[in-house]
N, C-alpha and C positions, 0 to 999 in steps of 0.2 A: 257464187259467194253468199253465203248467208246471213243472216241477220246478226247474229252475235260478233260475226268477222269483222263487218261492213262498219259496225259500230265500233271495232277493238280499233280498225285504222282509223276514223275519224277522230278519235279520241288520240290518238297515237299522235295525227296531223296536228290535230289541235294544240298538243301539248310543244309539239316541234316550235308552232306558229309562235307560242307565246317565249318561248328561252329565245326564239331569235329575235321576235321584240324585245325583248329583255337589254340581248346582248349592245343592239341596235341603238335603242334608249340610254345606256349606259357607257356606250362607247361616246357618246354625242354629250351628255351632262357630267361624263369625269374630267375634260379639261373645263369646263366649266366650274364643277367645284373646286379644283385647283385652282383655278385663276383669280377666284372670290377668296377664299383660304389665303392664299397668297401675298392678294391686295391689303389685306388686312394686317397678316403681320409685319411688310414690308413699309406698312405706316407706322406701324408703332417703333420698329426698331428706328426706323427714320427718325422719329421723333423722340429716340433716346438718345440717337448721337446729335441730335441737333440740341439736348438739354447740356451733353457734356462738351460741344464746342461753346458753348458758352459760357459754363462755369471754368471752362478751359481759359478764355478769353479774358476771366473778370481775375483769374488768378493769375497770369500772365503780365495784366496791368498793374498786379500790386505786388509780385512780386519779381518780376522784371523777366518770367521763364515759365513753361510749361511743364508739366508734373508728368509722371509714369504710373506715381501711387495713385492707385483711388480713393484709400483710404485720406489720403491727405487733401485731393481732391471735394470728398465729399463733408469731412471737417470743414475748409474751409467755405463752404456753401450753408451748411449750417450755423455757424459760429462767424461767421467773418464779414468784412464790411468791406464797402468800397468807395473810392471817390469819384465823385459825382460833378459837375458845373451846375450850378441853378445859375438860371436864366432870369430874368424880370428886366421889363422895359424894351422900347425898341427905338432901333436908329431911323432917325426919320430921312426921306428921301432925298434933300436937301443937302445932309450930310456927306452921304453914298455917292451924288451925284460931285460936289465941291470937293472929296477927299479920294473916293476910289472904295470899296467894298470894305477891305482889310484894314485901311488908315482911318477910314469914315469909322468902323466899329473902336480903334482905339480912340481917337477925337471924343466919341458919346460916352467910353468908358471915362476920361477926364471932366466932363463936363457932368458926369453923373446922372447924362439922359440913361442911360443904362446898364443895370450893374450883373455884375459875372462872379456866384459866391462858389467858392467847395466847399459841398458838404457829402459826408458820408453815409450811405443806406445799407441795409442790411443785403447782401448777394441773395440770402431767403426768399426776403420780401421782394423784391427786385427782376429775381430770372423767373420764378416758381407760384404757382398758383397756393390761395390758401390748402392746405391740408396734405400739400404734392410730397408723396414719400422718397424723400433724396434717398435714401441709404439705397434703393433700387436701383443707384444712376449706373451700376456695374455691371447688372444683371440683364441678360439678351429676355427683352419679354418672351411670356409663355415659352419657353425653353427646361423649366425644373430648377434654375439656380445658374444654367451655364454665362461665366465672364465675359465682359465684351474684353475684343484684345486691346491694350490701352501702349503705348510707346512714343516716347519723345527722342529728339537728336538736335544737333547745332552742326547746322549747314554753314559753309563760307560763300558769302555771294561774290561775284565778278570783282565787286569791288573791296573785297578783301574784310568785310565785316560780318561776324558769327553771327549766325541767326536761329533763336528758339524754336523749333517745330514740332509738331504732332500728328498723332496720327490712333484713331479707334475703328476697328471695324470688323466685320459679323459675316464670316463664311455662310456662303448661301447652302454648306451642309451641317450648320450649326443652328437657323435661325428658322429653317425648310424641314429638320428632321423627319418631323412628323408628317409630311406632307409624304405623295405618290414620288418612289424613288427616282423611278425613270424620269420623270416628269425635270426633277432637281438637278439629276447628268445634263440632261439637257440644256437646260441654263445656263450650268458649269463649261458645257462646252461651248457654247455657242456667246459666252464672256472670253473664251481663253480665244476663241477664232479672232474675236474682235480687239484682242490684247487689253482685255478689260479685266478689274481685279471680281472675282465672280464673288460677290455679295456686295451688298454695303458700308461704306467707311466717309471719313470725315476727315479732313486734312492731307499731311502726306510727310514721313519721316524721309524722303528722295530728292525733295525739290520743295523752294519756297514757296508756300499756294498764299489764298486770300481763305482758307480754312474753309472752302467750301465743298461738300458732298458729291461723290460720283451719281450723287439724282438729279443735279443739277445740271 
């Protein structure tokens, strides 16, 4: 073998050695980058259905039912107010102890050891940090513009009274797009194995919850 040869294979090996490092390296930091990817927007949509269970919540209180519209939704978060209890004063143990927790607070209410005022605050000022862009409350982050799915219903419970319900929530092929496809099936199947809704949501239009998230 000669010199020119000896060298064409070594270089040849070389080059082999490096794509299989390559492949190696890459097969080992692509669920990695997926999984940080991932983590990331799985907080933020988290944390867009946990701004509209709230304002879900604050609209429900004031107007006796939860909403479908976002539009109406996110009006009344900008523009609306709510009621409040202020607090001041407190019942002394004395009280608590002579009356019982519930009777002892009404006792200090009459005696004026402690007062109980409604007052209303702005839902803005209230759910939302300064400068927090509501009109967003819709939109699946870093997605381009796509809806969160938003849906309400009135459930009967056992004992025969209607109940307001809701429900938002963000397919794990709507909020994942951009992520490694395969990587997304996966997910998807491995929710439906477990009879689980595959992405993230908040509430439930099926059954009466405590409005809380399938992250919980």
């Amino acid at each position: 073998m000669n010199k020119v040869v000896r060298i064409t294979l070594q270089l040849g090996l070389l080059i082999v050695a490096i794509i299989l490092a390559y492949f190696l390296v890459e097969s080992i930091m692509q669920p990695i980058r997926f999984d940080e990817a991932y983590r990331r927007q799985y907080e933020m949509v988290k944390q867009r259905l946990i701004e509209i269970r709230d304002v879900q919540v604050a609209f429900k209180y004031n107007h006796g039912n939860y909403t479908a519209d976002f539009d109406s939704l996110i009006a009344f978060a900008k523009n609306d107010s709510m009621k409040v209890i202020k607090a001041s004063g407190s019942v002394p143990d004395s009280i608590y102890l002579q009356f019982g927790r519930v009777k002892g607070e009404e006792e200090a209410l009459k005696l004026g050891i402690i007062k109980r005022d409604t007052v209303k605050i702005s839902v803005l000022d209230s759910l939302f940090k300064p400068h927090h862009v509501v009109d967003s409350l819709k939109y699946v982050p870093n997605t381009g513009g796509k809806l969160i799915e938003l849906e309400t219903n009135i459930l009967a419970t056992m004992s025969g009274v209607n109940v307001s319900v809701f429900e938002a929530r963000v397919h794990n092929n709507v909020f994942l797009k951009h992520l490694d496809r395969q990587a997304v099936i996966n997910l998807n199947d491995e929710a439906k194995q477990n009879k689980k809704y595959p992405g993230l949501k908040v509430g439930s239009i099926i059954e009466v919850t405590n409005n809380s998230g399938n992250w919980d």
